[in-house]
VEXKOL-267211 format. One record per atom (N, C-alpha, C, O): x, y, z; atom name; residue in one letter. Coordinates in steps of 0.02 Angstrom, whole numbers, plus 32768, in hexadecimal, padded with zeros to 4 digits. Layout:
BEGIN
[r [X,Y,Z],'CA','A'],
...
***
This chain:
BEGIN
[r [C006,1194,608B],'N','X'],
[r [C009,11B2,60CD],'CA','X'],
[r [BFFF,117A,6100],'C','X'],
[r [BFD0,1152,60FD],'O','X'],
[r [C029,1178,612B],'N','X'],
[r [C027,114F,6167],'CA','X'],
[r [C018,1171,619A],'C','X'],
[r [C027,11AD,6197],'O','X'],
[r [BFF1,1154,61E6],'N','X'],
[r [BFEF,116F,620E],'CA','X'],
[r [BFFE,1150,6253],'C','X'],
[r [BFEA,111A,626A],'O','X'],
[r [C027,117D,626F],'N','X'],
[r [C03F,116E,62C0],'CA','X'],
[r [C036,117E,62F5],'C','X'],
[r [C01D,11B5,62FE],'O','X'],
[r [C03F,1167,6315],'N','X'],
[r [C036,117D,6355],'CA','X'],
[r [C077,119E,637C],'C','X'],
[r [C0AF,1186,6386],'O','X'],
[r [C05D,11DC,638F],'N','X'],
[r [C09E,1205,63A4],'CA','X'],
[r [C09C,11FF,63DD],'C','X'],
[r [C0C1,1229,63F8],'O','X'],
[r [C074,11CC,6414],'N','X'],
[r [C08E,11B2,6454],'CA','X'],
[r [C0CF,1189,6460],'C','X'],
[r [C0EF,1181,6494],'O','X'],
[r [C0DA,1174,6423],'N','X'],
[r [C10E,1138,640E],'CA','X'],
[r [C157,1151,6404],'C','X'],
[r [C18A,112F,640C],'O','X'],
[r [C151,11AB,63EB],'N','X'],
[r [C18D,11B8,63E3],'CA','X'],
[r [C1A8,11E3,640B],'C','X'],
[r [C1E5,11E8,6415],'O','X'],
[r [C167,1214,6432],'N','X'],
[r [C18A,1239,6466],'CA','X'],
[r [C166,122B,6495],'C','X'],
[r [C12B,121D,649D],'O','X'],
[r [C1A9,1235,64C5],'N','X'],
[r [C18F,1226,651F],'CA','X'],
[r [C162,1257,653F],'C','X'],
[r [C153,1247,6578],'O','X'],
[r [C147,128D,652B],'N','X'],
[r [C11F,12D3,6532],'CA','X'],
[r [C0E9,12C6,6539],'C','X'],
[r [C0C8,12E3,6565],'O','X'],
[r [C0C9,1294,650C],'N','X'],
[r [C09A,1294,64EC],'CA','X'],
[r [C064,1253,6508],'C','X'],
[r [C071,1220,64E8],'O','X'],
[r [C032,1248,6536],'N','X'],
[r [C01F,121B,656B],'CA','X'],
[r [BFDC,11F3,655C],'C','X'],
[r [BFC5,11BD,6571],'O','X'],
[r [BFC6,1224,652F],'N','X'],
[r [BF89,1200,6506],'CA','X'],
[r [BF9E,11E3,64BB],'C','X'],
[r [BFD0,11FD,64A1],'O','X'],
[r [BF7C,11B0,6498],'N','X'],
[r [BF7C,11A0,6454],'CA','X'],
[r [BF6E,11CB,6425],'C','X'],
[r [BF34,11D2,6411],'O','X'],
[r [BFA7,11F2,640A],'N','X'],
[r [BF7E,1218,63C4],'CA','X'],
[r [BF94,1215,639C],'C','X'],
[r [BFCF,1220,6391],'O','X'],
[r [BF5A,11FD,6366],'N','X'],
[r [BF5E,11D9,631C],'CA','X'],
[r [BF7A,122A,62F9],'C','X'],
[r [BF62,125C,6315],'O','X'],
[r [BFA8,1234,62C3],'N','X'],
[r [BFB0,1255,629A],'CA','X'],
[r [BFC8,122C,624B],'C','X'],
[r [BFEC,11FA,6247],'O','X'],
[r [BFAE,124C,621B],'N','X'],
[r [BFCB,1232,61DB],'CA','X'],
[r [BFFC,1254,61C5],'C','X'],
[r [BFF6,1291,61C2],'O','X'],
[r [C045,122F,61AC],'N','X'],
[r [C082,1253,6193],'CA','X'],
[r [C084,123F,614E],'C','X'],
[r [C05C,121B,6131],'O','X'],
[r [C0AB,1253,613E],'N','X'],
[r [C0CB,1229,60F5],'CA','X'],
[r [C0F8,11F2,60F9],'C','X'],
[r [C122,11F2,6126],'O','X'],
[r [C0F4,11BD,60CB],'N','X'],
[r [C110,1171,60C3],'CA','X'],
[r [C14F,117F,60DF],'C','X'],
[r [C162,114F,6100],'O','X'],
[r [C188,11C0,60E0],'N','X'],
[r [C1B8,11BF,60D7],'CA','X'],
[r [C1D1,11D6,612F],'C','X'],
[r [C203,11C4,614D],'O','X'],
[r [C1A4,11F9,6142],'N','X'],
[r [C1AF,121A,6179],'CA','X'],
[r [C1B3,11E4,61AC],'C','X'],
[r [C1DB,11E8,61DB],'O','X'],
[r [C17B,119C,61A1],'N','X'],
[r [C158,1176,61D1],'CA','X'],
[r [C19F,1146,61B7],'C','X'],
[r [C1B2,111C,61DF],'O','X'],
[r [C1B9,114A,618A],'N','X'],
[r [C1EB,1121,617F],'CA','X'],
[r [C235,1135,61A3],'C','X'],
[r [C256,1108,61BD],'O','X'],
[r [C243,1160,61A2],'N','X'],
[r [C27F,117D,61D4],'CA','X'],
[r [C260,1179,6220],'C','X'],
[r [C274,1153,624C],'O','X'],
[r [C232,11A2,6224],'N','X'],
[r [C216,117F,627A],'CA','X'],
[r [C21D,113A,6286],'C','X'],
[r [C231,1128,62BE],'O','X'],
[r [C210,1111,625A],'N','X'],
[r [C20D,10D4,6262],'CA','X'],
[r [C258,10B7,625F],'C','X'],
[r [C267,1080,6277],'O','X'],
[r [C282,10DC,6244],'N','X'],
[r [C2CD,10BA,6249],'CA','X'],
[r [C2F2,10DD,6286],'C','X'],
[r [C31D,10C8,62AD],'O','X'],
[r [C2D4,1115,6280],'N','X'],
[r [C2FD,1130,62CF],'CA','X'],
[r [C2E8,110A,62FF],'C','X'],
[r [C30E,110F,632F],'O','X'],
[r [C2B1,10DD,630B],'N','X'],
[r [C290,10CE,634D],'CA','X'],
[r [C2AF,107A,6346],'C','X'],
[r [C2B2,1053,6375],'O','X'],
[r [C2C6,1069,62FF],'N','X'],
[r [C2E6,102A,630C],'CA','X'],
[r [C34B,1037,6329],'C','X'],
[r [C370,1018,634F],'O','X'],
[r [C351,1068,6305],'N','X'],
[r [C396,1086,631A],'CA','X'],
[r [C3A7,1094,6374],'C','X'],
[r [C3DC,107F,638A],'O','X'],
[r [C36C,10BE,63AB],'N','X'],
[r [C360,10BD,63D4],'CA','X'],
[r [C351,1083,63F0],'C','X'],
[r [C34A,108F,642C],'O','X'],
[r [C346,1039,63E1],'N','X'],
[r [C341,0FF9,63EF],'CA','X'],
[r [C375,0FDD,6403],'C','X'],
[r [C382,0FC8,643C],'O','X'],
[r [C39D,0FDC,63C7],'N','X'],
[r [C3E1,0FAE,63AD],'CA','X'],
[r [C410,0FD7,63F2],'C','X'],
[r [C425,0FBE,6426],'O','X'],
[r [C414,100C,63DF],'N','X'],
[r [C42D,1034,6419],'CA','X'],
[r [C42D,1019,6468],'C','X'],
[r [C45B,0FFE,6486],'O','X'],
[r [C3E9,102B,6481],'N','X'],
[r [C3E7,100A,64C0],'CA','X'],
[r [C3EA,0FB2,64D1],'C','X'],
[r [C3E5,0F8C,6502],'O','X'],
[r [C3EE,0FB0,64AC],'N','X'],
[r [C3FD,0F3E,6494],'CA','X'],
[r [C455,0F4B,6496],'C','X'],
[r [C47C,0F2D,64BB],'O','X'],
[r [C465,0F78,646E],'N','X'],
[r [C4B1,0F6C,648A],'CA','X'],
[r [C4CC,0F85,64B4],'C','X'],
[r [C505,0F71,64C2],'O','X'],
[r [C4A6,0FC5,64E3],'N','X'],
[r [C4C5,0FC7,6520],'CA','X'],
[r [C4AB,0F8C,6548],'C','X'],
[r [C4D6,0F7A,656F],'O','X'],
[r [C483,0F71,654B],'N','X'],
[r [C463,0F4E,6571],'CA','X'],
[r [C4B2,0F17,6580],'C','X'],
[r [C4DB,0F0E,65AD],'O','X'],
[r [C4A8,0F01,6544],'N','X'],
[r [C4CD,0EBA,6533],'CA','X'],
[r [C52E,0EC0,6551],'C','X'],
[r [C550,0E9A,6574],'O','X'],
[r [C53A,0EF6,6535],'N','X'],
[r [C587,0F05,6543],'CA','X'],
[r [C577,0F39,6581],'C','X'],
[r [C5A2,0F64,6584],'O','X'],
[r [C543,0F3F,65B4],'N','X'],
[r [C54C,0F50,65FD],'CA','X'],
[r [C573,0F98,65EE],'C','X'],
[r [C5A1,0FA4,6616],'O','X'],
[r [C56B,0FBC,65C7],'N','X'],
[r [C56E,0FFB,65BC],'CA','X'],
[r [C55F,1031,65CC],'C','X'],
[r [C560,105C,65A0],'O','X'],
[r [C546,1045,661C],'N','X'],
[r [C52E,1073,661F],'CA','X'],
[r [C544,10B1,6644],'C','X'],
[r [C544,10C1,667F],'O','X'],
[r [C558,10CF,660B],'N','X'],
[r [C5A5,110A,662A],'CA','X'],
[r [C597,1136,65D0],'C','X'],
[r [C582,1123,6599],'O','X'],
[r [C5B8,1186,65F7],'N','X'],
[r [C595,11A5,65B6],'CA','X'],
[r [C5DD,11C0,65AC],'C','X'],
[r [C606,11C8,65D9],'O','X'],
[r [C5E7,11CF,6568],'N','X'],
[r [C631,11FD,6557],'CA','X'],
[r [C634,1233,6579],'C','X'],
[r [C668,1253,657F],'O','X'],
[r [C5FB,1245,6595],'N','X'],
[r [C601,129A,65AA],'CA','X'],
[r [C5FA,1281,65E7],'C','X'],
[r [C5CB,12A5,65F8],'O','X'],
[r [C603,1262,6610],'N','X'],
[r [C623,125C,6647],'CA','X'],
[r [C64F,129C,6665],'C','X'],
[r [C643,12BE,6698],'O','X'],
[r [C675,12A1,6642],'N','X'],
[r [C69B,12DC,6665],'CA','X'],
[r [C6EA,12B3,666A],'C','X'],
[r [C71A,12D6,665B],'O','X'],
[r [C6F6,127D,667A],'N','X'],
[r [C719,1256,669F],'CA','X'],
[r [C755,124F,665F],'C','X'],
[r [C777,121B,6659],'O','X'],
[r [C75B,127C,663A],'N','X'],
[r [C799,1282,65EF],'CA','X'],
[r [C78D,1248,65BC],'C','X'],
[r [C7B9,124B,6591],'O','X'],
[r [C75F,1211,65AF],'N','X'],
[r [C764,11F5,657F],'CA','X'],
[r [C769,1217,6540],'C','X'],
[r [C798,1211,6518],'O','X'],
[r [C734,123B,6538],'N','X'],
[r [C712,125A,650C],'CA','X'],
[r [C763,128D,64E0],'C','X'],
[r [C775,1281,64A7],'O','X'],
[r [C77B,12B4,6500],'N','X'],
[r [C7B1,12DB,64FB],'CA','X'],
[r [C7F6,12AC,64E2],'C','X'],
[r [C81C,12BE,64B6],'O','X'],
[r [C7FD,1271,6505],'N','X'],
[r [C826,1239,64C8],'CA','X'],
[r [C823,1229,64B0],'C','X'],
[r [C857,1211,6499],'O','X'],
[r [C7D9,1219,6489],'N','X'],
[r [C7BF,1203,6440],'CA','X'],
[r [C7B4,1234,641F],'C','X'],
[r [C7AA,1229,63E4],'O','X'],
[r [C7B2,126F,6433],'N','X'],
[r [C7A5,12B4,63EE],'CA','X'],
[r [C7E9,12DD,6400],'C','X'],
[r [C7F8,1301,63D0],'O','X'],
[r [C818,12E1,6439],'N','X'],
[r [C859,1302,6428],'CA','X'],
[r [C885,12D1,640E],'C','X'],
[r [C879,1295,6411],'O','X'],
[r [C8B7,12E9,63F6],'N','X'],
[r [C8FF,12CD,63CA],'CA','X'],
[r [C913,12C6,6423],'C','X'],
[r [C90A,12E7,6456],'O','X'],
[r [C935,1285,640F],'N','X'],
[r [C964,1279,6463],'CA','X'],
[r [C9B4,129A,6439],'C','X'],
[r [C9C9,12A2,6400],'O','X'],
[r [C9CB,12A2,647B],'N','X'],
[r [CA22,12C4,6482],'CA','X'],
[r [CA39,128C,6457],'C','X'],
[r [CA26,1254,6446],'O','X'],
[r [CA77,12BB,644B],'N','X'],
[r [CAA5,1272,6438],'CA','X'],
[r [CAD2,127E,6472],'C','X'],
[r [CAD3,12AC,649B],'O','X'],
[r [CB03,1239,646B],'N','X'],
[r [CB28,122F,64A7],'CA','X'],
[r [CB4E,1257,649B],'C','X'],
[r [CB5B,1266,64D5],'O','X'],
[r [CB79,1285,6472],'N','X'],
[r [CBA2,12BB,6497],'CA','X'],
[r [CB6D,12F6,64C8],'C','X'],
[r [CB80,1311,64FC],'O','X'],
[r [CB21,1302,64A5],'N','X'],
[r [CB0C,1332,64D8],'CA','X'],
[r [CAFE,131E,650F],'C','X'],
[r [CAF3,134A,6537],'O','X'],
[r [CAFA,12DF,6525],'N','X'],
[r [CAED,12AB,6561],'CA','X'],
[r [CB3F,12B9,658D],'C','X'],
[r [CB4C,12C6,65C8],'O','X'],
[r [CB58,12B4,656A],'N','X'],
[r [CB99,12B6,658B],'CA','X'],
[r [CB9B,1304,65AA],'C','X'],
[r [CB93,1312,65E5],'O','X'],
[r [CBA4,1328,657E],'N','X'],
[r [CBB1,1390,658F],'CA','X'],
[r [CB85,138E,65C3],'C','X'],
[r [CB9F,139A,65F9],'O','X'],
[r [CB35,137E,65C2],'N','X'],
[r [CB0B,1380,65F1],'CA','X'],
[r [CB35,1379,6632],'C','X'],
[r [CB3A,13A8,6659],'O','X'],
[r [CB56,1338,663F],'N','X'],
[r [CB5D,1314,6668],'CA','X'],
[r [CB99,133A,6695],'C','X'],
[r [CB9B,1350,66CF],'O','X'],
[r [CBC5,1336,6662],'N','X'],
[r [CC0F,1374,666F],'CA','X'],
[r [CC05,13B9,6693],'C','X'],
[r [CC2F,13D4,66B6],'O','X'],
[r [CBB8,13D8,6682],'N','X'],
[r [CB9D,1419,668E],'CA','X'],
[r [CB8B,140A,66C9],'C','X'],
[r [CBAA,142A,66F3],'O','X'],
[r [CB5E,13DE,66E0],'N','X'],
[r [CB36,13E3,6711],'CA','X'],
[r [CB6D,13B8,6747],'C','X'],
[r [CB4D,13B0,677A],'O','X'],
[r [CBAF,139C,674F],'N','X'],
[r [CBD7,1381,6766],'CA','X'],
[r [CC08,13C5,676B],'C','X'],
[r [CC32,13BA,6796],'O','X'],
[r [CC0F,1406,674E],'N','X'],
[r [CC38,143C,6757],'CA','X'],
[r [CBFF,1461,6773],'C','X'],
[r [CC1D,1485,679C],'O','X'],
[r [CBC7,146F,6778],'N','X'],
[r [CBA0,148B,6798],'CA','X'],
[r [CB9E,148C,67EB],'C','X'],
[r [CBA4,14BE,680F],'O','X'],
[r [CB95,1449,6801],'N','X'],
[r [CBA5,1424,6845],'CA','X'],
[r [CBD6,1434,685D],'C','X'],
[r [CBDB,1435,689A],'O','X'],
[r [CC0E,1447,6832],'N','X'],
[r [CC51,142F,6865],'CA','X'],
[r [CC55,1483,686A],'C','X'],
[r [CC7C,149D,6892],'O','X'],
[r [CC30,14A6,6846],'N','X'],
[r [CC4C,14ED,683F],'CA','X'],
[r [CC28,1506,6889],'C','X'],
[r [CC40,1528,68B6],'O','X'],
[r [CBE7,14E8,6882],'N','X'],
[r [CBB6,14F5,68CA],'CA','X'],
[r [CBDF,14F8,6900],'C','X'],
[r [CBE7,1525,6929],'O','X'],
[r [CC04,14A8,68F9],'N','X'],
[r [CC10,148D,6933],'CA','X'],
[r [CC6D,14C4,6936],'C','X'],
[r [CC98,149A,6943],'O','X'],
[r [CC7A,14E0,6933],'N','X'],
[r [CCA9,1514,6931],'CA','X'],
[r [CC8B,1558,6955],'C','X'],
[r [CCB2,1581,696C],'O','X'],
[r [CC46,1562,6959],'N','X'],
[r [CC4E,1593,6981],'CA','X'],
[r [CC35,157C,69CC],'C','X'],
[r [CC3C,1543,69E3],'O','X'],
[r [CC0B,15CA,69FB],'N','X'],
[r [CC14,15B9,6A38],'CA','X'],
[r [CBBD,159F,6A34],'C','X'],
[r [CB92,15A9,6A09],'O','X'],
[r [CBBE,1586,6A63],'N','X'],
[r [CB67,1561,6A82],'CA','X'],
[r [CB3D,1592,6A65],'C','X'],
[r [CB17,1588,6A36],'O','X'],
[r [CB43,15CA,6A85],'N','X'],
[r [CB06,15F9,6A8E],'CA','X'],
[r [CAFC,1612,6A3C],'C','X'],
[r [CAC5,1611,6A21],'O','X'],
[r [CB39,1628,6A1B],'N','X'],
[r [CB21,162A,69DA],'CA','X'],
[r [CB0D,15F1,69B2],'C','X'],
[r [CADD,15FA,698D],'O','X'],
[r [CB2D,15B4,69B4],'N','X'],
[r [CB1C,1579,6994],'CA','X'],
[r [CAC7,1580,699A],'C','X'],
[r [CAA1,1589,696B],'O','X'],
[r [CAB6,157B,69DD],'N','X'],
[r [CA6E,1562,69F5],'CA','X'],
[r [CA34,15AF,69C4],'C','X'],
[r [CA04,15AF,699E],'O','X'],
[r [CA52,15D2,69DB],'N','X'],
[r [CA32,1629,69C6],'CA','X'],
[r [CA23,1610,6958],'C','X'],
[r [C9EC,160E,693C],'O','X'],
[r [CA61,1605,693A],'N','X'],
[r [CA63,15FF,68EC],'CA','X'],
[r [CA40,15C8,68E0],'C','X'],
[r [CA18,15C7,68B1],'O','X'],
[r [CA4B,1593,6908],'N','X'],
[r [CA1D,155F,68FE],'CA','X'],
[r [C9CC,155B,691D],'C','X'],
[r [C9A4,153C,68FA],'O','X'],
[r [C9C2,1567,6934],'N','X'],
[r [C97F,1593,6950],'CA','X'],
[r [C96B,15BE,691F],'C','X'],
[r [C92E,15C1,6921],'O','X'],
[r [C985,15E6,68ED],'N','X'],
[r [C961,1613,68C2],'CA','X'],
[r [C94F,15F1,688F],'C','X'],
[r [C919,15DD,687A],'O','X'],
[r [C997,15EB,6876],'N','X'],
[r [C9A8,15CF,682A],'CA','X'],
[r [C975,1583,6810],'C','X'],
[r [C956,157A,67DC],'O','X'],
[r [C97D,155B,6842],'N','X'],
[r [C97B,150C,685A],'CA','X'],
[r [C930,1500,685B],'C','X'],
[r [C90C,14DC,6837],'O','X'],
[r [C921,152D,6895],'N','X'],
[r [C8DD,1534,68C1],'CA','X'],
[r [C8A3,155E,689D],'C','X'],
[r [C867,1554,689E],'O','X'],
[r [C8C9,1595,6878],'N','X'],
[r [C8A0,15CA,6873],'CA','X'],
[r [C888,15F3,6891],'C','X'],
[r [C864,161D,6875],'O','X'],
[r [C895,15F4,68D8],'N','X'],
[r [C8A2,162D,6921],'CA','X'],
[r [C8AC,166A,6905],'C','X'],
[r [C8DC,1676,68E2],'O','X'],
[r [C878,1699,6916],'N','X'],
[r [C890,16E9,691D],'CA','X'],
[r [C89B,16F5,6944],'C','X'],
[r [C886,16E2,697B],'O','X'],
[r [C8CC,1724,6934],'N','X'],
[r [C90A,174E,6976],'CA','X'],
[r [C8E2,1762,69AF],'C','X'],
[r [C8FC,176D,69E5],'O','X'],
[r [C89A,1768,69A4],'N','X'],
[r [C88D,1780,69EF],'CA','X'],
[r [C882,174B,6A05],'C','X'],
[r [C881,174B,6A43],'O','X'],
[r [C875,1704,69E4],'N','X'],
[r [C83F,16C5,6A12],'CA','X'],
[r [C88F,16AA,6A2E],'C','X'],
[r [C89A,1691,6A65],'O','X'],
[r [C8C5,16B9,69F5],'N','X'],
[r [C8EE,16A0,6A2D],'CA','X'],
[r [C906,16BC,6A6B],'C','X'],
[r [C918,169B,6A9C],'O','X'],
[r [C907,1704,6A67],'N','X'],
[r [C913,1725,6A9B],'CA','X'],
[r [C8DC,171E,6AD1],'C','X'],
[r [C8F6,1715,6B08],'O','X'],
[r [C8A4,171F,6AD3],'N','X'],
[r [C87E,16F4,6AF2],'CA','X'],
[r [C887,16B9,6B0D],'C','X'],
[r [C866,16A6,6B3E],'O','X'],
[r [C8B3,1696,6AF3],'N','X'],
[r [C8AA,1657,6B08],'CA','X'],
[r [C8E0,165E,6B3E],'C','X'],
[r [C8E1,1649,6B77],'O','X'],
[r [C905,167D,6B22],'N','X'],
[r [C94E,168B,6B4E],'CA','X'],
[r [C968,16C1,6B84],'C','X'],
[r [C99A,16CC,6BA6],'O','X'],
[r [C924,16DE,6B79],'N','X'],
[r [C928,170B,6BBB],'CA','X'],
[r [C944,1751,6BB6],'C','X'],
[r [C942,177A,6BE4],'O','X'],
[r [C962,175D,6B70],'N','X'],
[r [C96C,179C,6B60],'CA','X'],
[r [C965,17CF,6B33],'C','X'],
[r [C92C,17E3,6B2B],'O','X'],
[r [C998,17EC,6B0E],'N','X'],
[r [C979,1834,6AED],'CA','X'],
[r [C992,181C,6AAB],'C','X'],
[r [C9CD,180B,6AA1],'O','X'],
[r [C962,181C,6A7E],'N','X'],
[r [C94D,1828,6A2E],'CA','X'],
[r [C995,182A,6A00],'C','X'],
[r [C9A3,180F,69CB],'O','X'],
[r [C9B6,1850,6A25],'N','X'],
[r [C9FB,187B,69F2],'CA','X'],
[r [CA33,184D,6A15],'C','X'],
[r [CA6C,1847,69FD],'O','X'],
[r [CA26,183A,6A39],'N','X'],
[r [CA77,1806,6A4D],'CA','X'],
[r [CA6F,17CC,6A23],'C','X'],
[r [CA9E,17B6,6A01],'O','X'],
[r [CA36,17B5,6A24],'N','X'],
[r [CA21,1774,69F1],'CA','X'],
[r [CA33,1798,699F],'C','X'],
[r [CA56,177A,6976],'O','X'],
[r [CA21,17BE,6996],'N','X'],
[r [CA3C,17D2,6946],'CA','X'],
[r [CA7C,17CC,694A],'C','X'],
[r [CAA1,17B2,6920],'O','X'],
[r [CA8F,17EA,6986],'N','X'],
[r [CAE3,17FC,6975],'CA','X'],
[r [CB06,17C3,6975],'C','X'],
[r [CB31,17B1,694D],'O','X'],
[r [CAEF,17A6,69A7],'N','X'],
[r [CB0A,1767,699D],'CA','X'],
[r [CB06,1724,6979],'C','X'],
[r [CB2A,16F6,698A],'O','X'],
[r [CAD9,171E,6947],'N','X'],
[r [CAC1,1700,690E],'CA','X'],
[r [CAF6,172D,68CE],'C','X'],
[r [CB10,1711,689E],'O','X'],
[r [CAF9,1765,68D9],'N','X'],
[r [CB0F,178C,6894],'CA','X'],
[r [CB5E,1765,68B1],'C','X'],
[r [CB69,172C,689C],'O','X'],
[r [CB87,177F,68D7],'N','X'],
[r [CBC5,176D,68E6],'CA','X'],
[r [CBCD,171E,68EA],'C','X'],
[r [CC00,1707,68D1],'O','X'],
[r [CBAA,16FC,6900],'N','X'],
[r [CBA7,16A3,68F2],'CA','X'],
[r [CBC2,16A2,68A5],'C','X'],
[r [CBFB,1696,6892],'O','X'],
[r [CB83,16B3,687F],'N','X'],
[r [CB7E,16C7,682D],'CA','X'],
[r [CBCB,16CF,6815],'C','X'],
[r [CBF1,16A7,67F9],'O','X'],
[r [CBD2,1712,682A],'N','X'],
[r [CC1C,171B,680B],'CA','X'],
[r [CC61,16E8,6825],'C','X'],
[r [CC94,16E7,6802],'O','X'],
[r [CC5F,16CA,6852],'N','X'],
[r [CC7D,1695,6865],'CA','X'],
[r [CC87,166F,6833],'C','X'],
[r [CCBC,1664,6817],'O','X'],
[r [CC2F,164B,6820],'N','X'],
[r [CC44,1614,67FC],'CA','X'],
[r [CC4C,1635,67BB],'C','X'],
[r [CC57,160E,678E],'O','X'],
[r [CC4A,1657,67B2],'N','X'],
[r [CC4E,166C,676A],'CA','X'],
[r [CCA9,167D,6760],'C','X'],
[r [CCC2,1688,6729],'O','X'],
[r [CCC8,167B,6793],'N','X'],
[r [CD11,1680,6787],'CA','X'],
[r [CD27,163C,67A2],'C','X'],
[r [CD64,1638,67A8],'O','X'],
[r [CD06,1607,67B4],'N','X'],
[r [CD0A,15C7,67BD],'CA','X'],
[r [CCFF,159F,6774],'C','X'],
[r [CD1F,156E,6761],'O','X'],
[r [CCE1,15B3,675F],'N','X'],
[r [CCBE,1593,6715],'CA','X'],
[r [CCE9,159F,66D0],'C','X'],
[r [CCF4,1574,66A6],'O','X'],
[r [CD01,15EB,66CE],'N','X'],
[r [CD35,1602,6695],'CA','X'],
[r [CD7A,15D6,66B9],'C','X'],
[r [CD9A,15BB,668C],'O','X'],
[r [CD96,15CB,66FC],'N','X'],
[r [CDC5,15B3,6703],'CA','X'],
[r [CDC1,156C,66DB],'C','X'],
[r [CDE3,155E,66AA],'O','X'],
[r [CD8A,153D,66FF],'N','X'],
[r [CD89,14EC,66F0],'CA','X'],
[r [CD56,14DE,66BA],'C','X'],
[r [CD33,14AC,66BC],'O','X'],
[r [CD54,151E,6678],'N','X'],
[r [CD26,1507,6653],'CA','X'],
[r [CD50,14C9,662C],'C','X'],
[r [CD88,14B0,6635],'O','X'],
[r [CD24,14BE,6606],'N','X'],
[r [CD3B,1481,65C4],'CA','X'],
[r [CD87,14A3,65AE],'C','X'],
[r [CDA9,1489,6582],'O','X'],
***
C-alpha cells in the first residue's frame, strides 16, 4: 500500500490529505499525472493552444469522410443553378425566399419587416417556389 496525497491529483481539494491506495492504483495516478505533463510540455513547446472543439470545423474534417471531387463538383453545379434560378425572379420574391429559406425569417418577422400582411409573404414565397421549381426541371442536369 502506498500513500498519496489527493491535493496532488484534484484541484477541489485545498488541504494535504494523506490516503493509502493500492501499489496499482498509486501507479496509474502516477502515470496519468506523468501523461498530463508530457501533454502540457507539448503544447507548451509547439505553441498549441487551440482546442478541436473549437467549433471552427476542424474537428468535423478529421472524423467526416471528405467529398470526392465529383460531389465537389454537383455541389458546385447545384448551388451555381440555385443563384441563377433566384436571380430569375422579381426583387421582392428573391429578397422574401431568401429571407426565409437563407435567413430563417418567419413569415410574420418578414412581414414585419416589410410593412405588411402575413399571407402576401406566403403567397408570394409559395409562387417564387413554384417558379423555380419549373426553372430547375427545365435546366436540370
Amino acid at each position: 500500500m502506498k500513500q498519496i496525497n489527493l491535493k496532488e491529483y484534484y484541484p477541489f481539494y485545498t488541504t494535504d490529505t494523506i490516503v493509502e491506495v493500492p501499489d496499482e492504483v498509486a501507479d496509474i495516478l502516477h502515470a496519468y499525472k506523468l501523461q498530463e505533463a508530457a501533454y502540457q510540455l507539448r503544447t507548451y513547446r509547439n505553441k498549441a493552444y487551440y482546442s478541436l472543439d473549437l467549433g471552427d470545423g476542424i474537428e468535423n474534417s478529421v472524423l467526416m469522410e471528405q467529398p470526392s471531387v465529383l460531389e465537389i463538383l454537383e455541389q458546385q453545379r447545384m448551388t451555381e443553378l440555385i443563384y441563377k434560378g433566384l436571380a430569375t425572379l422579381p426583387e421582392k420574391q428573391r429578397q422574401r425566399i431568401y429571407a426565409h429559406f437563407f435567413l430563417g425569417m418567419s413569415y410574420s418577422a418578414i412581414a414585419r419587416t416589410e410593412g405588411c400582411d402575413e399571407s402576401s409573404v406566403r403567397r408570394s414565397v409559395y409562387r417564387g417556389l413554384k417558379q423555380l421549381q419549373k426553372y430547375f426541371l427545365k435546366n436540370s442536369f
